[in-house]
N, C-alpha and C positions, 0 to 999 in steps of 0.2 A: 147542839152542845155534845160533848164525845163524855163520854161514859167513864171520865176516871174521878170523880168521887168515891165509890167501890174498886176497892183493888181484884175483885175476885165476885163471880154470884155466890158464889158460899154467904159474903158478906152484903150483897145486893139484896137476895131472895126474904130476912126477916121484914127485911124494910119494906120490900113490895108486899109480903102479905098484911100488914100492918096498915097499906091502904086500899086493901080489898077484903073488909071486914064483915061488910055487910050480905047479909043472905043472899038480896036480890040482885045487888050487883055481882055476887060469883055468879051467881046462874044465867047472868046477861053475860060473863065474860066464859063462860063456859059455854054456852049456847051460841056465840060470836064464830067460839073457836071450832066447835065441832062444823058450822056450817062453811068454816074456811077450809078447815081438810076435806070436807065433801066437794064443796067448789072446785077444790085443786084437783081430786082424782076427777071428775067430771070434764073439767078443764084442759088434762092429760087426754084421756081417752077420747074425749071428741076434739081435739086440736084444733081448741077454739083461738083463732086468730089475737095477737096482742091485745085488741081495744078491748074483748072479753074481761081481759085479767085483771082490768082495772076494780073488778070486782072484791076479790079477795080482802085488800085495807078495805076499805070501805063498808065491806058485812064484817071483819074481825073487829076495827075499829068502833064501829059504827055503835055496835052491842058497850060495849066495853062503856066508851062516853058519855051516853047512855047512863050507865051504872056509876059514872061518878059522879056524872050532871046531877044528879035528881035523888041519888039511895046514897055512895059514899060522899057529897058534899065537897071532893077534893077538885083537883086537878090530876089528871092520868101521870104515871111517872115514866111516859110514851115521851112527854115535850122535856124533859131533864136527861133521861137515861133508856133513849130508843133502843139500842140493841137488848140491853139487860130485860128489859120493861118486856119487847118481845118473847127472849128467852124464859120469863118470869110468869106470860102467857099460856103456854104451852106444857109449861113445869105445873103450875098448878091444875090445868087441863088432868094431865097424866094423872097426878096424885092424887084427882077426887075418881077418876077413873079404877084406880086400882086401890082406895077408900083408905091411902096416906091424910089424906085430910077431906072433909066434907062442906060443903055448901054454908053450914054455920061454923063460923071462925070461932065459936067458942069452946067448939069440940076439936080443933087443933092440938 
């Protein structure tokens, strides 16, 4: 499904943190993400062949699911709004990295 219920991440991103509420699943989708940027520069530098790269969804993902399956209770917003949902990955990454928001969504 293509990503135009949001016309914009301006208006995506309250929505997606809204289903990433829980402690332990930021820190599973945070921990997904940083082993995917590790992956990738690894990945880069030892030019590992195609079937390597299969790696990346599958440890970003993987965490993530994870975190819905079992701590947020929902469904990921990966199967409605893949691109945003990606983008919404990586945005929250940054933001607890540079301590825009924290691991508990209630200090947002």
């Amino acid at each position: 499904m293509a990503d135009s219920t949001f016309k914009s991440f301006k208006e995506f991103y309250p929505f997606y943190l809204s289903e990433h509420k829980n402690k332990t699943s930021r820190i599973l989708h945070f921990t997904g993400t940083f082993l995917v940027l590790g992956l990738l520069v690894f990945l880069l530098l030892a030019q590992k062949e195609a079937r390597f790269w299969i790696a990346l969804p599958l440890t970003g993902y993987g965490f993530a699911w994870v975190g819905h399956a079992f701590f947020e209770k929902n469904k990921p917003a990966t199967f409605k709004h893949p691109l945003w949902s990606l983008r919404g990955d990586f945005t929250l990454f940054f933001d607890i990295l540079r301590g825009k928001r924290g691991f508990d969504a209630a200090k947002d």
